[in-house]
ROTI-326149 format. One record per residue (C-alpha): y, x negated, z; residue in three letters; chain; residue number from 1. Coordinates in Angstrom, 1 decimal. Layout:
{v = Y&u = X&w = Z&type = ALA&mol = A&seq = NUM}
...
% end
This chain:
{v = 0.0&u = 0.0&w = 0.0&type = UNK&mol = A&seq = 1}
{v = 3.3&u = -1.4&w = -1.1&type = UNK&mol = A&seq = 2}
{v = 6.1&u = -1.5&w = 1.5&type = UNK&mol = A&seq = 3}
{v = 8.0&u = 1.2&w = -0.2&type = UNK&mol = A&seq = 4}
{v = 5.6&u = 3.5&w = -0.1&type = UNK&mol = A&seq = 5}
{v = 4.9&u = 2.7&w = 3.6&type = UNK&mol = A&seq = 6}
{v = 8.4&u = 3.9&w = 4.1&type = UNK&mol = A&seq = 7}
{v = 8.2&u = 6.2&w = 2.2&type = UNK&mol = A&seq = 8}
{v = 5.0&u = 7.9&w = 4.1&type = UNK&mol = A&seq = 9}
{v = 7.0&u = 7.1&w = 7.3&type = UNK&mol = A&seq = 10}
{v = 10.3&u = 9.4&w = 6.0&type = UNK&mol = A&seq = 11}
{v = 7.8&u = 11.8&w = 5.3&type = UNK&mol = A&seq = 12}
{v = 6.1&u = 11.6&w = 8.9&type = UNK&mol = A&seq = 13}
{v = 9.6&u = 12.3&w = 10.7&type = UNK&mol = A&seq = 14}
{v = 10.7&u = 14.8&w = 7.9&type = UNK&mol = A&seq = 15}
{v = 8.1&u = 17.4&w = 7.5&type = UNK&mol = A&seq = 16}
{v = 7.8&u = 19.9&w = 10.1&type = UNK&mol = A&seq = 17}
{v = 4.3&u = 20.0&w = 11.8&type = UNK&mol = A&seq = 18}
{v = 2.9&u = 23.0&w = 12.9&type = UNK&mol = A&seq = 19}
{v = 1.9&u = 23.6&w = 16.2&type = UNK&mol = A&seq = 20}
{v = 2.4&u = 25.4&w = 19.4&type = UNK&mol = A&seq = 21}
{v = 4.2&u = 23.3&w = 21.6&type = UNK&mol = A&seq = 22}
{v = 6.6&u = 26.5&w = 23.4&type = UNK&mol = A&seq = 23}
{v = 5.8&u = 27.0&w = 26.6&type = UNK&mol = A&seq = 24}
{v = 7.3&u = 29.8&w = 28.9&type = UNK&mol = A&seq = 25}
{v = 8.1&u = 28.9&w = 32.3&type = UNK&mol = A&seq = 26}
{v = 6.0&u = 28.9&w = 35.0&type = UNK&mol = A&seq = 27}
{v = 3.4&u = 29.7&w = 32.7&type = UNK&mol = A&seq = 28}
{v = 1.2&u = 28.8&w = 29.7&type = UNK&mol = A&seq = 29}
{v = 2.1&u = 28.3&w = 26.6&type = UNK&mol = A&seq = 30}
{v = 2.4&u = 31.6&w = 24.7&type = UNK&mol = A&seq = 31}
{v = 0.5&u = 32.7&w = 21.6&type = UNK&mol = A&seq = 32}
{v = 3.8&u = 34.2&w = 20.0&type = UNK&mol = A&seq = 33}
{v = 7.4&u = 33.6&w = 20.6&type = UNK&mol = A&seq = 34}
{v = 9.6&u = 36.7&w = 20.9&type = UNK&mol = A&seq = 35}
{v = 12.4&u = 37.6&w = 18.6&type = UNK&mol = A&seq = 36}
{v = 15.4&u = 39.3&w = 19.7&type = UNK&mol = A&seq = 37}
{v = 18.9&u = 40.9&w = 18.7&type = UNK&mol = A&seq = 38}
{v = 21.9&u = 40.0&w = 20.6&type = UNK&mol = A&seq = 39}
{v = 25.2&u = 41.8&w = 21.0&type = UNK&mol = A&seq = 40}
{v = 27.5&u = 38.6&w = 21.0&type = UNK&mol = A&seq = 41}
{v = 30.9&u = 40.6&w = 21.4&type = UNK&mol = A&seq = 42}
{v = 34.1&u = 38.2&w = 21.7&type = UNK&mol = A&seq = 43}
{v = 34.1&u = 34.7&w = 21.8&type = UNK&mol = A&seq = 44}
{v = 35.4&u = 34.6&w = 25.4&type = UNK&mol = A&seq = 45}
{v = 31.2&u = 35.2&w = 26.4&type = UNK&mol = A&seq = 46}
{v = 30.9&u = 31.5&w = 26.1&type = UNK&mol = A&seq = 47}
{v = 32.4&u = 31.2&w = 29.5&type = UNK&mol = A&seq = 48}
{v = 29.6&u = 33.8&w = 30.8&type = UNK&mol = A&seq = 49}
{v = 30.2&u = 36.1&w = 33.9&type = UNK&mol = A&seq = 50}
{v = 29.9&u = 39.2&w = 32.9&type = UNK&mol = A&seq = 51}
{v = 26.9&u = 41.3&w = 32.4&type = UNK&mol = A&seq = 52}
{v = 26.0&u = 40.9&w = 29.3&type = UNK&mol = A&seq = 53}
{v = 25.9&u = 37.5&w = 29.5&type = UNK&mol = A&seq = 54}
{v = 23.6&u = 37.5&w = 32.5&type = UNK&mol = A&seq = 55}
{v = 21.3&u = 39.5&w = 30.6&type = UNK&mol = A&seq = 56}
{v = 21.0&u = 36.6&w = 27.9&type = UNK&mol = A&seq = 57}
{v = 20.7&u = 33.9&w = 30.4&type = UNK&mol = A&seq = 58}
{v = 17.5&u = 35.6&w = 32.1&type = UNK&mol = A&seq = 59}
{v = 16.1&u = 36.3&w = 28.6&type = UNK&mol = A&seq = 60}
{v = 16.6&u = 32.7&w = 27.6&type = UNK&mol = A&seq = 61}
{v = 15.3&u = 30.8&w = 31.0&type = UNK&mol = A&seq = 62}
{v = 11.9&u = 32.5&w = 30.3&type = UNK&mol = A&seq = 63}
{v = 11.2&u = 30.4&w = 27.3&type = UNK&mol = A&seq = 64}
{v = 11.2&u = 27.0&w = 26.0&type = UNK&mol = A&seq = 65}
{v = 11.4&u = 27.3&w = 22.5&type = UNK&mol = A&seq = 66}
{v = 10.5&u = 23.9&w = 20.0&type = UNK&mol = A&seq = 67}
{v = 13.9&u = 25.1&w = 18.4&type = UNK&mol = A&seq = 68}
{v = 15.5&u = 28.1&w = 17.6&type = UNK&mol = A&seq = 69}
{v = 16.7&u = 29.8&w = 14.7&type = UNK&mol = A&seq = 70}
{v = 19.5&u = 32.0&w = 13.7&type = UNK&mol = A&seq = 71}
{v = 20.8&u = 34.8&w = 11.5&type = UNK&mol = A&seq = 72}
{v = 24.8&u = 35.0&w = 12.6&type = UNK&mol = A&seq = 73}
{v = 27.0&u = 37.7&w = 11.5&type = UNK&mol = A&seq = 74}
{v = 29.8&u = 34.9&w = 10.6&type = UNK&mol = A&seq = 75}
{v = 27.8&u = 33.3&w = 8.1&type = UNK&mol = A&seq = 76}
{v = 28.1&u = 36.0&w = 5.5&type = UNK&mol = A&seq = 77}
{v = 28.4&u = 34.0&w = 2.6&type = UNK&mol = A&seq = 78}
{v = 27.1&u = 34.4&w = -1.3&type = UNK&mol = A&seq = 79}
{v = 23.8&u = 33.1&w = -1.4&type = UNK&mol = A&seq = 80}
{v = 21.5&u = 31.8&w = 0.8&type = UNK&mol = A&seq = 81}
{v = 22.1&u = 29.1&w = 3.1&type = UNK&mol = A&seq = 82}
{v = 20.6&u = 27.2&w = 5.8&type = UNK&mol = A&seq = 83}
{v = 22.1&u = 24.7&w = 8.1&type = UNK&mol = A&seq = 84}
{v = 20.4&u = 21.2&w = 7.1&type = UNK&mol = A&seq = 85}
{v = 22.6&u = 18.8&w = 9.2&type = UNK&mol = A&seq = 86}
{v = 21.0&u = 16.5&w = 12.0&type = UNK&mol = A&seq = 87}
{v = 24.3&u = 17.5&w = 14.2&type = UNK&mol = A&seq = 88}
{v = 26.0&u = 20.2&w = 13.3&type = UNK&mol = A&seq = 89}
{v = 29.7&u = 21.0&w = 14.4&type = UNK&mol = A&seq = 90}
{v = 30.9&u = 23.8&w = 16.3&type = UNK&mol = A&seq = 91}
{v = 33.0&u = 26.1&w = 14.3&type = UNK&mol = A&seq = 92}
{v = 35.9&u = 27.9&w = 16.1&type = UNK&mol = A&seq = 93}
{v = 35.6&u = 30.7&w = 12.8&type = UNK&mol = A&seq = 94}
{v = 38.6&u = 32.7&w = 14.8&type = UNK&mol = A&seq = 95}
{v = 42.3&u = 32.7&w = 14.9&type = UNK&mol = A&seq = 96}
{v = 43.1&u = 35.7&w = 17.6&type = UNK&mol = A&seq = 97}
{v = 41.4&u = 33.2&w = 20.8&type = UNK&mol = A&seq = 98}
{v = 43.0&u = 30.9&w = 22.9&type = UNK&mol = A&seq = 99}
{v = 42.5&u = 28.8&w = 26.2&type = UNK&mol = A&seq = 100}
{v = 39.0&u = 27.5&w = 26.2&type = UNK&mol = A&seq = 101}
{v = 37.4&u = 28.7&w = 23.4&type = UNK&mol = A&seq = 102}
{v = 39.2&u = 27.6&w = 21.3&type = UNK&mol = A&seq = 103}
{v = 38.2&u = 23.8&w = 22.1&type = UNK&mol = A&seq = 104}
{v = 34.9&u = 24.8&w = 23.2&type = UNK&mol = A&seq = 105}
{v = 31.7&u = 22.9&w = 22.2&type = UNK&mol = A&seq = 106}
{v = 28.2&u = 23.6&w = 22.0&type = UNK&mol = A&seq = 107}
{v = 26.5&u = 20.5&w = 21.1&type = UNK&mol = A&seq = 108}
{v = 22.8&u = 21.0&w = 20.5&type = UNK&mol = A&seq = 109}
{v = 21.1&u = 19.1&w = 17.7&type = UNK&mol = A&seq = 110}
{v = 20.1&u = 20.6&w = 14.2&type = UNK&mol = A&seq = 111}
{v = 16.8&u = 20.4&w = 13.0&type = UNK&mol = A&seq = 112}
{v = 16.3&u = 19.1&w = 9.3&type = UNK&mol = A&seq = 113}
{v = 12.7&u = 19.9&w = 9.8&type = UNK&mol = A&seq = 114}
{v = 13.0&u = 23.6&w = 10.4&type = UNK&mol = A&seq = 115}
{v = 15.7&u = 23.8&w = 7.7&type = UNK&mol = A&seq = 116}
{v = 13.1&u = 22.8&w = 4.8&type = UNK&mol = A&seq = 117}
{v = 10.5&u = 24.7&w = 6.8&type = UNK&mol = A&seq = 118}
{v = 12.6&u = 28.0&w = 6.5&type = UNK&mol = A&seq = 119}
{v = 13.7&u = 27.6&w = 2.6&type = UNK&mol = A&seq = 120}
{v = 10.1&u = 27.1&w = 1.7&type = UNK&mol = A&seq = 121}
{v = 9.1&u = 30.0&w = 3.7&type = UNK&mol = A&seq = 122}
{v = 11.7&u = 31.7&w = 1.8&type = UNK&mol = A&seq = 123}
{v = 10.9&u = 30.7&w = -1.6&type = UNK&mol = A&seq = 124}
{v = 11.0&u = 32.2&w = -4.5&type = UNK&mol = A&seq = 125}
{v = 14.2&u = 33.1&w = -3.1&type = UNK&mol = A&seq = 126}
{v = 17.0&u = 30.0&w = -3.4&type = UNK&mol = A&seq = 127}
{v = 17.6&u = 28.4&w = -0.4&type = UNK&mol = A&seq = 128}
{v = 20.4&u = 25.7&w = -0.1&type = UNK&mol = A&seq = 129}
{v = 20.5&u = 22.9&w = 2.4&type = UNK&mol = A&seq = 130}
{v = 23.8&u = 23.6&w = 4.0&type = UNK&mol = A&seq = 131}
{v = 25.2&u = 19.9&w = 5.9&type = UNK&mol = A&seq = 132}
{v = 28.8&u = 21.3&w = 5.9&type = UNK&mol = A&seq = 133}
{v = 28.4&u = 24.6&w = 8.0&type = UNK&mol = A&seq = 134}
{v = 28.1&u = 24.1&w = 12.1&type = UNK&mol = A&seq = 135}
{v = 27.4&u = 27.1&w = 14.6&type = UNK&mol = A&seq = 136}
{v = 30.0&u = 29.6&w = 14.3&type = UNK&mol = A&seq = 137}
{v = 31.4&u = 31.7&w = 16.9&type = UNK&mol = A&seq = 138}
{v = 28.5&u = 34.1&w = 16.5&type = UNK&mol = A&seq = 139}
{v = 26.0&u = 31.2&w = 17.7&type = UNK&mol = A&seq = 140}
{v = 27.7&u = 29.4&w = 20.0&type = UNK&mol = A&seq = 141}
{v = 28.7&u = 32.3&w = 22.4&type = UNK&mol = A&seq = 142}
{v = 25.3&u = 33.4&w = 22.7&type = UNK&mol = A&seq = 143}
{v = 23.7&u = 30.0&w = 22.7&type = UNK&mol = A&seq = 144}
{v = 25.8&u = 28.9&w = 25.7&type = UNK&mol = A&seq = 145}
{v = 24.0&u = 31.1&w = 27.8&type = UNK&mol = A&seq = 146}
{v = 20.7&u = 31.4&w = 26.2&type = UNK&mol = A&seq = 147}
{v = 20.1&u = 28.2&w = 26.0&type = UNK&mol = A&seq = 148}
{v = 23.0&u = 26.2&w = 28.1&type = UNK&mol = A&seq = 149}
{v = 21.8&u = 22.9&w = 28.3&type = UNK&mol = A&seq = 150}
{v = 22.4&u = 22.5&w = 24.2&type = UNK&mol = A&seq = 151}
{v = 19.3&u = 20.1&w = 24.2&type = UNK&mol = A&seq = 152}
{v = 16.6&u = 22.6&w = 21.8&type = UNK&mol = A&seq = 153}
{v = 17.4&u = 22.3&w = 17.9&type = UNK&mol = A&seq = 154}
{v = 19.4&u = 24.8&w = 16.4&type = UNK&mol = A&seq = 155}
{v = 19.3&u = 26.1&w = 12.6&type = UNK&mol = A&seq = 156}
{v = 21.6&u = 28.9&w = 11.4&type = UNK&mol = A&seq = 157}
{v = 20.1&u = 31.0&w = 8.6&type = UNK&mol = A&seq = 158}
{v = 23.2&u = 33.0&w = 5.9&type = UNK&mol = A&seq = 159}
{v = 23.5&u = 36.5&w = 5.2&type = UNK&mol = A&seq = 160}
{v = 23.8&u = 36.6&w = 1.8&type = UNK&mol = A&seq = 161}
{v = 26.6&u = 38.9&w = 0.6&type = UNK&mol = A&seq = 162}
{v = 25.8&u = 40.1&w = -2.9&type = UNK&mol = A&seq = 163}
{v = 22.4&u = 41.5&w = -1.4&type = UNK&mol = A&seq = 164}
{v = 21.6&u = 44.4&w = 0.2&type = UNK&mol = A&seq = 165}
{v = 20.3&u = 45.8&w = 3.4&type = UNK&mol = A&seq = 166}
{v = 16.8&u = 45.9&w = 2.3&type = UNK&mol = A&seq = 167}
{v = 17.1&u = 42.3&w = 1.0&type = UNK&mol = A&seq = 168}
{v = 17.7&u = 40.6&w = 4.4&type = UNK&mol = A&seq = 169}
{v = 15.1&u = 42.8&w = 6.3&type = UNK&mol = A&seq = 170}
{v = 12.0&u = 41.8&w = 3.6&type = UNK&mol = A&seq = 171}
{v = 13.6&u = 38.2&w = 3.7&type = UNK&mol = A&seq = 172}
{v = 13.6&u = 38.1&w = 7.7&type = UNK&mol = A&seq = 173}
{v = 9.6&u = 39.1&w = 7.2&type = UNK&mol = A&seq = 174}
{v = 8.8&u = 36.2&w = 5.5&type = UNK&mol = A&seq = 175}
{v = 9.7&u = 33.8&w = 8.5&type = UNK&mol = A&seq = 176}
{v = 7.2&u = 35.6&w = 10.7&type = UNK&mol = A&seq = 177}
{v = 5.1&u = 32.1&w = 10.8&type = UNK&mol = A&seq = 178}
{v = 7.6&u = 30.6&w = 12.9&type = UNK&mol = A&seq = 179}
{v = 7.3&u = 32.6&w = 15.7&type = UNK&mol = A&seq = 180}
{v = 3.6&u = 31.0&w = 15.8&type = UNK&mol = A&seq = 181}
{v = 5.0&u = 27.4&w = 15.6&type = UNK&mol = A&seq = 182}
{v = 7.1&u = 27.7&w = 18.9&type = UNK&mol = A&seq = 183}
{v = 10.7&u = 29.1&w = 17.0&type = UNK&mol = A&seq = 184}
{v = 12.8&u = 31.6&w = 18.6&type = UNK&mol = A&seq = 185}
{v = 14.5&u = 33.8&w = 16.1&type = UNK&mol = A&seq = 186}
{v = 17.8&u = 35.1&w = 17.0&type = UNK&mol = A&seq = 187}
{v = 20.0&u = 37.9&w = 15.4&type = UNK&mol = A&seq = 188}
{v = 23.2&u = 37.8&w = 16.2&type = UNK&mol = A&seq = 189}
{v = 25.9&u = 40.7&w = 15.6&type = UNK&mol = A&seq = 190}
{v = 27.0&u = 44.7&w = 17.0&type = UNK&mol = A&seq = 191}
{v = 25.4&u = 47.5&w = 15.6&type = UNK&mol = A&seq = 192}
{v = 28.5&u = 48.9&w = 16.3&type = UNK&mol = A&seq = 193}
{v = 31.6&u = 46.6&w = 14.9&type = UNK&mol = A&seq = 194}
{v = 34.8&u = 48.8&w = 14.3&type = UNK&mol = A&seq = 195}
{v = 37.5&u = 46.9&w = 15.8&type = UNK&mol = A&seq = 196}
{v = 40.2&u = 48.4&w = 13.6&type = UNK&mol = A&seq = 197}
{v = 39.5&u = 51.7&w = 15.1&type = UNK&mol = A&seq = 198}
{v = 41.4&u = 51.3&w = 18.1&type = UNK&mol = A&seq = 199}
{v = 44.7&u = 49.4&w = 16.6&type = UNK&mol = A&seq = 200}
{v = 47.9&u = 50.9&w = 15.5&type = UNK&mol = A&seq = 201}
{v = 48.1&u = 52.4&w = 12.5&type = UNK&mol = A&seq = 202}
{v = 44.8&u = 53.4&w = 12.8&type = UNK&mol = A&seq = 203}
{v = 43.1&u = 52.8&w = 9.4&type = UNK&mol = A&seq = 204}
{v = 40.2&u = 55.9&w = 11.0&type = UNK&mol = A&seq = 205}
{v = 42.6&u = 58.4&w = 12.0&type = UNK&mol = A&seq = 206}
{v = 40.4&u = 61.4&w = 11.9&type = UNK&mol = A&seq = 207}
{v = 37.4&u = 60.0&w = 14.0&type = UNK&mol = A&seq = 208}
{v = 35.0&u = 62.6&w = 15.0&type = UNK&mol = A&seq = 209}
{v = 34.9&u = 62.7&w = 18.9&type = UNK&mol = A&seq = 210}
{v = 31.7&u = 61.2&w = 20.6&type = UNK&mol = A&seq = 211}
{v = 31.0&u = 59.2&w = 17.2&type = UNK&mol = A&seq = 212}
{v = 29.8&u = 56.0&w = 19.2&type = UNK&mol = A&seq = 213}
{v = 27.8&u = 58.3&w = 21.7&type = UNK&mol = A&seq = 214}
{v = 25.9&u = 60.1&w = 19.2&type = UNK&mol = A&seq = 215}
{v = 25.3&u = 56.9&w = 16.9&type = UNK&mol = A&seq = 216}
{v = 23.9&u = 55.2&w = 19.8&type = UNK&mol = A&seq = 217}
{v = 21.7&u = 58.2&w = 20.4&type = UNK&mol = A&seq = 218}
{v = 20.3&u = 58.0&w = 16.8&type = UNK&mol = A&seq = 219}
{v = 19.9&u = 54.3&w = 16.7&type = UNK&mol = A&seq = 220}
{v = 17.9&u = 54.4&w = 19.8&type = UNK&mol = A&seq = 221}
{v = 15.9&u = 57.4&w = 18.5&type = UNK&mol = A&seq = 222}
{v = 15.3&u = 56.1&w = 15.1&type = UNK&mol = A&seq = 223}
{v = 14.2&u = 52.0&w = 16.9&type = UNK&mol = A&seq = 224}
{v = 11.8&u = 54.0&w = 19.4&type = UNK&mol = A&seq = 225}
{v = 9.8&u = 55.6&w = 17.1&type = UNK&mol = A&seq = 226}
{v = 10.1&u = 52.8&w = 14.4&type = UNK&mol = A&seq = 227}
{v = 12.1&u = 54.3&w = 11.6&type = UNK&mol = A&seq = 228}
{v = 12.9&u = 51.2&w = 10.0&type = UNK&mol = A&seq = 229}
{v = 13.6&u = 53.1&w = 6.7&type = UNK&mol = A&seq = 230}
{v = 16.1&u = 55.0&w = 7.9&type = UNK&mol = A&seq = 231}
{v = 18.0&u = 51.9&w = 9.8&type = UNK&mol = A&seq = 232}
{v = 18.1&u = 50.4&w = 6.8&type = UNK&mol = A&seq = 233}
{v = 19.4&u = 53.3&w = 4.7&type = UNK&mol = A&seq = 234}
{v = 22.4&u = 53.6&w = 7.3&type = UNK&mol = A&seq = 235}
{v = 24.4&u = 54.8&w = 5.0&type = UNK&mol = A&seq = 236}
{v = 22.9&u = 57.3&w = 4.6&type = UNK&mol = A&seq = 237}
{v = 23.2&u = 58.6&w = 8.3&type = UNK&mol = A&seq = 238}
{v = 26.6&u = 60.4&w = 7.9&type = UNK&mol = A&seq = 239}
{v = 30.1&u = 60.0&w = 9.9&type = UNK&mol = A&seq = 240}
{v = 29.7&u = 58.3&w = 12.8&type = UNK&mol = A&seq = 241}
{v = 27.5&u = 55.9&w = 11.3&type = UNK&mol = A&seq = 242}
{v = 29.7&u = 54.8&w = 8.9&type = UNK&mol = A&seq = 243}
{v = 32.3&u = 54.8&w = 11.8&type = UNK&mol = A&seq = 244}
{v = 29.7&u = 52.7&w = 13.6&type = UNK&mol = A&seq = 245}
{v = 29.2&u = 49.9&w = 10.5&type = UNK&mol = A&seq = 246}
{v = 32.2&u = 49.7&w = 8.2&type = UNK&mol = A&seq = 247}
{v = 31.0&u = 46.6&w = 6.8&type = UNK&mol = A&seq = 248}
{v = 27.7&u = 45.4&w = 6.4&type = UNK&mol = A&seq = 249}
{v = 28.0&u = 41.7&w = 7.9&type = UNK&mol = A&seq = 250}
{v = 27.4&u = 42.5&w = 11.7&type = UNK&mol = A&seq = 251}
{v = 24.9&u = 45.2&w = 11.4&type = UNK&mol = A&seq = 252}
{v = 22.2&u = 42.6&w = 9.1&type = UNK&mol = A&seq = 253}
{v = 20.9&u = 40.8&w = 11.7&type = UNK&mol = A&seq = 254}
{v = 19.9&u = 43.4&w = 13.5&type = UNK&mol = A&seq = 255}
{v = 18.3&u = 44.4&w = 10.4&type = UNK&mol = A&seq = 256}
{v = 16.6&u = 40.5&w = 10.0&type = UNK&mol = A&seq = 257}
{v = 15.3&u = 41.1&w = 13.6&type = UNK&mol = A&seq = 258}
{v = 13.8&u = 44.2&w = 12.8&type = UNK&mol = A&seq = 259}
{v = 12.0&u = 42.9&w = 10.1&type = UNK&mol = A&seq = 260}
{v = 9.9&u = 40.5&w = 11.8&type = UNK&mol = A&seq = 261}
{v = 9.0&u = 43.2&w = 13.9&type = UNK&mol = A&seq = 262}
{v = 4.9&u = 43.5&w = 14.5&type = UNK&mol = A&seq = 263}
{v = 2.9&u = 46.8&w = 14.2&type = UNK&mol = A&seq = 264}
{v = 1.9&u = 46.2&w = 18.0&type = UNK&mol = A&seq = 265}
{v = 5.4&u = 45.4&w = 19.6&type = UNK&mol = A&seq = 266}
{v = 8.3&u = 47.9&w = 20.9&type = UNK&mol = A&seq = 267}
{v = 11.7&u = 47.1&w = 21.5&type = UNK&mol = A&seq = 268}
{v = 12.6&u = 45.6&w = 24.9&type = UNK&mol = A&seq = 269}
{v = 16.0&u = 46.6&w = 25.7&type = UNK&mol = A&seq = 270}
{v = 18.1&u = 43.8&w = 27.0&type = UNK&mol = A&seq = 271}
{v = 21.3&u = 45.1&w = 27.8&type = UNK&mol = A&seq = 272}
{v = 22.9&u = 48.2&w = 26.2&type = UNK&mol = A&seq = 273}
{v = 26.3&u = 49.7&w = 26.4&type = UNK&mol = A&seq = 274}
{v = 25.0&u = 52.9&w = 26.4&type = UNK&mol = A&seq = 275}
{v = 27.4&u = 53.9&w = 24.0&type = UNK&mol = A&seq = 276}
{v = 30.6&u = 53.3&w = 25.3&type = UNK&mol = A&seq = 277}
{v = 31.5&u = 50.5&w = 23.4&type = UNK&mol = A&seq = 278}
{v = 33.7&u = 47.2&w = 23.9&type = UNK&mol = A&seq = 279}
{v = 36.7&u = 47.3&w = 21.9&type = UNK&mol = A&seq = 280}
{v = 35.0&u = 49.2&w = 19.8&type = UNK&mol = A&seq = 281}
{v = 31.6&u = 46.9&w = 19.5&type = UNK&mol = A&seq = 282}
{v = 27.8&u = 48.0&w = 20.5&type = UNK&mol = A&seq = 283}
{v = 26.7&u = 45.6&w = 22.9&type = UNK&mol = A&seq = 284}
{v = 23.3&u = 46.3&w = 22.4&type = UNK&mol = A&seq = 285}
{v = 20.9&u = 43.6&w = 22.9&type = UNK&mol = A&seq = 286}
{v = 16.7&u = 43.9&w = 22.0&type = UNK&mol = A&seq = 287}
{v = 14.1&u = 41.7&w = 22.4&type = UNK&mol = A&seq = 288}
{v = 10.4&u = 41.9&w = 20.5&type = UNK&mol = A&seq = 289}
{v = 7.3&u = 40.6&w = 21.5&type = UNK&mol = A&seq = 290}
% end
């Protein structure tokens, strides 16, 4: 063997992801599945934790150990599809509205390389692109800082690809169901209900049904219990308060993604909800699977 191609074999060594199942849950053994779950992430300001919602992620996360995570963030909602490739990826502060801590705020886990060519060639046929410019938006960050605080498992960020529809990112989610066998957390991260507008003056909604968030929360926990995927994904097609609910596609898709990789055997853990009063006009709805 030539001494190029010993390197050559050695790059591939510390390149290629190997599958196994080195997760483990604390306390415990290691599981035979990881979970997936869909988090609320709300403002940027959750980073700093202390509120309820925030607990709720920081008991989720402390009962796992993942081998890395991935995630599907509602800020990365770009044409295409995109992964991040980059051995240490930046933190982006995506937001202009924040200041005080956030707005220097760092989260500074490693990427994973590995998991990035694992995921595109899970993906395939689809394109994939290796994305080294893109860091962890808002949409990561906040929710990684108290999921997993001590920034020390790898972190991959998977795009939502614009020009696609609904039904596109929940089949695409399904194809990453292997990972959840190789010791990968997959993470969604968005509101299922993201009308922010709603509240400000003029108001771009002025004739709001009353009790829209209320009775979309009703549905959407109706329509998750008994598994009606098709109709979640057709949302809308669910009337009024649903399009009150989801104005624009980009926060409501991971939740989508999440449900995808949903098993036949599992139901929805709840979390944390907000029972359908809303933040500022965001669902803070968190699930778990599995």
């Amino acid at each position: 063997m030539t001494r190029q191609q010993q390197v050559q074999g050695i790059t591939r060594e510390h390149t290629t992801w190997q599958v196994d199942r080195s997760t483990r849950v604390s306390g415990g053994e290691p599981p035979s599945r990881m979970p997936v779950a869909f988090i609320g992430h709300g403002s940027p300001q959750n980073a700093l934790g202390g509120n309820r919602y925030t607990d709720a992620w920081r008991v989720f996360g402390a009962r796992y150990r993942p081998r890395a995570i991935l995630l599907i963030s509602a800020h990365w909602y770009v044409s295409g599809t995109r992964v991040t490739a980059s051995a240490r990826p930046r933190t982006n502060h995506d937001f202009i509205s924040f200041k005080g801590p956030v707005s220097s705020f760092e989260y500074p886990a490693p990427g994973s390389p590995e998991l990035a060519r694992r995921v595109r060639d899970l993906l395939a046929p689809v394109p994939v692109a290796l994305d080294e410019a893109w860091g962890f938006d808002h949409g990561a960050w906040n929710v990684l800082a108290n999921l997993s605080p001590q920034a020390d498992v790898p972190v991959v960020e998977l795009s939502l690809d614009r020009t696609q529809p609904p039904a596109f990112h929940y089949e695409l989610a399904a194809r990453l169901a292997p990972l959840r066998d190789e010791g990968v957390l997959i993470l969604g991260s968005g509101n299922v209900i993201h009308n922010q507008e709603i509240g400000r003056n003029p108001n771009p909604w002025p004739a709001e049904p009353t009790g829209w968030e209320q009775r979309f929360h009703a549905d959407l926990h109706k329509r998750l219990d008994r598994g009606d995927h098709a109709g979640l994904i057709a949302y809308d097609k669910l009337g009024r308060d649903a399009q009150l609910a989801i104005p624009t596609p980009d926060h409501y898709l991971p939740f989508l993604s999440v449900l995808g990789l949903q098993r036949s055997d599992e139901k929805p853990a709840i979390l944390i909800d907000g029972e359908g009063k809303g933040v500022n006009g965001l669902g803070m709805l968190s699930i778990a699977l599995g």
